[in-house]
N, C-alpha and C positions, 0 to 999 in steps of 0.2 A: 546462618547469616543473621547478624542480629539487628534491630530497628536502624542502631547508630554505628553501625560500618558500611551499611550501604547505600551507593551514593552516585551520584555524576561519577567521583573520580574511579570507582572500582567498576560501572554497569561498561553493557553496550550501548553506545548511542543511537536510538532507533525512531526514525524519521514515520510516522502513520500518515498517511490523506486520504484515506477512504474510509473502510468497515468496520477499524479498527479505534475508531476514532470517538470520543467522548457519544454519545446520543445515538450511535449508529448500530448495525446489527449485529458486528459482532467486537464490539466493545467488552461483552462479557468477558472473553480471555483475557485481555488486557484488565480488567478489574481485577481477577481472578488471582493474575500475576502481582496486581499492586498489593489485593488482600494477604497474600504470604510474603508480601517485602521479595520481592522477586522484578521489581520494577516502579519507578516512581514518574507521575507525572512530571513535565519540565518546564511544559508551556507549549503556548502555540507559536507554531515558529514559519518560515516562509522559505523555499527554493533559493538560495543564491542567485542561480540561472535560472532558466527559462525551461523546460521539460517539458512534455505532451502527455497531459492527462487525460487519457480516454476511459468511455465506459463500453464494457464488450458483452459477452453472451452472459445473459440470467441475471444485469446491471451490475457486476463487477467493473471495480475501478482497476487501472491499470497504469502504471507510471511509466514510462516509455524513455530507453537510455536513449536521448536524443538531445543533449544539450544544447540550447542554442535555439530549438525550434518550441510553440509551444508559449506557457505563461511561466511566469514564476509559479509554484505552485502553492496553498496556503496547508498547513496541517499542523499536527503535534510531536514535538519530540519526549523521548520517554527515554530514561535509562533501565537498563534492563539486566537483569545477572545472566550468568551460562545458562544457567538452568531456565529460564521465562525466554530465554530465543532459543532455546530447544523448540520450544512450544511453538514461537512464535513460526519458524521455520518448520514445521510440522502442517499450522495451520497453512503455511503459502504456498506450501507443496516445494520447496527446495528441489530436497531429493528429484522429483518425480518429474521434473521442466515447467513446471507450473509459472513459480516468478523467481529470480535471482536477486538476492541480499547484496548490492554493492555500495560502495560509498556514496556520500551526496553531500554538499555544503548547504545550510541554513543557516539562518538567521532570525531572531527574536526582533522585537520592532526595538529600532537606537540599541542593539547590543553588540557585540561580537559576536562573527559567525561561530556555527560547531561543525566539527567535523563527524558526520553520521553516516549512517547507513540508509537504506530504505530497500525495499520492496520493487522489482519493479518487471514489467510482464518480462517473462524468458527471452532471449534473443532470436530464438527460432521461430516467435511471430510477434516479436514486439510490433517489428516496423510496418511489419502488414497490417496490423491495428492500426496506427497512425492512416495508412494511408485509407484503410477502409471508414476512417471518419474522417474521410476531405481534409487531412491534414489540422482538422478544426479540434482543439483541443479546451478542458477546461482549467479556471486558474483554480477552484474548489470543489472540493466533490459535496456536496450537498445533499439536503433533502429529496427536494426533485430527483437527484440521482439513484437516491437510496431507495424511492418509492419502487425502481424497477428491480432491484437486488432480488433474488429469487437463493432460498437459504438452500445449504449442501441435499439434507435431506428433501426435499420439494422439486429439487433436479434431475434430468432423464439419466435413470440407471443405468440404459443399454449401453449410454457414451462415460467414457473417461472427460478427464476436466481439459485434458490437450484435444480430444477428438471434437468434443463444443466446441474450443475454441476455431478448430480448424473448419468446423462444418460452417460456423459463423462468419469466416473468412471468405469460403467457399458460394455462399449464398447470393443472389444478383439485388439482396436489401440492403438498404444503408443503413449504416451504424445507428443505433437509436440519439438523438440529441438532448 
């Protein structure tokens, strides 16, 4: 792929609001991907709708298919080739129930919407997220947010990343704010 073939019109459109995101923790892959032209910054762009952004076990962010409930939410869109949402789907656990890639509309400030993608916690505990954070959601994932982020390596071995989540669920403590 070479510098000038790749582009918005040939990538994936890929919506980030968390870890992934300029300054955050794991922005590395997302560099990674830009450094072999495997993905180009697009700008920072914003939720069409309104969606529910929670943070859940080890301050993971999580987008929540929940249209309609929630903020707009603020993040970056990237275009990406086959090969860097290989990756990028690797790192969000696709395969494994972690989070599901589905579409999303955004918006750049005064532009036309794009039609993207994003990330967003699996179906099989989106909603209980949502509700285990009082339905309170945020419109950016932030600093603050990212101070609780606890990285892959630094996390309990004994649990899988579904079994956290679900012990997190499980638990009579409220979602951290």
């Amino acid at each position: 792929m070479g510098g000038d073939s790749f582009g918005q019109s040939k990538g994936h459109l890929i919506f980030t609001y968390g870890t992934l995101k300029r300054g955050f923790p794991n922005h590395g892959l997302m560099q990674s991907l830009i450094d072999q032209n495997d993905a180009v910054f697009l700008g920072t762009h914003v939720t069409l709708h309104s969606y529910p952004l929670v943070c859940g076990p080890n301050g993971i962010p999580y987008l929540i298919n929940l249209p309609g409930s929630g903020h707009r939410v603020k993040g970056e869109l990237y275009s990406v080739s086959t090969r860097g949402l290989g990756r990028l789907d690797e790192l969000e656990g696709t395969a494994l129930g972690h989070y599901e890639r589905l579409p999303i509309q955004t918006q750049a400030e005064a532009e036309a919407e794009a039609e993207a993608e994003a990330y967003y916690a699996h179906r099989s505990f989106g909603e209980e997220l949502w509700e285990k954070n009082g339905r309170e959601g945020l419109s950016e994932y932030t600093e603050r947010e990212a101070s609780g982020f606890v990285r892959r390596e630094d996390r309990p071995k004994d649990r899988s990343f579904v079994d956290e989540v679900r012990f997190f669920l499980s638990s009579s403590s409220s979602a951290p704010k």
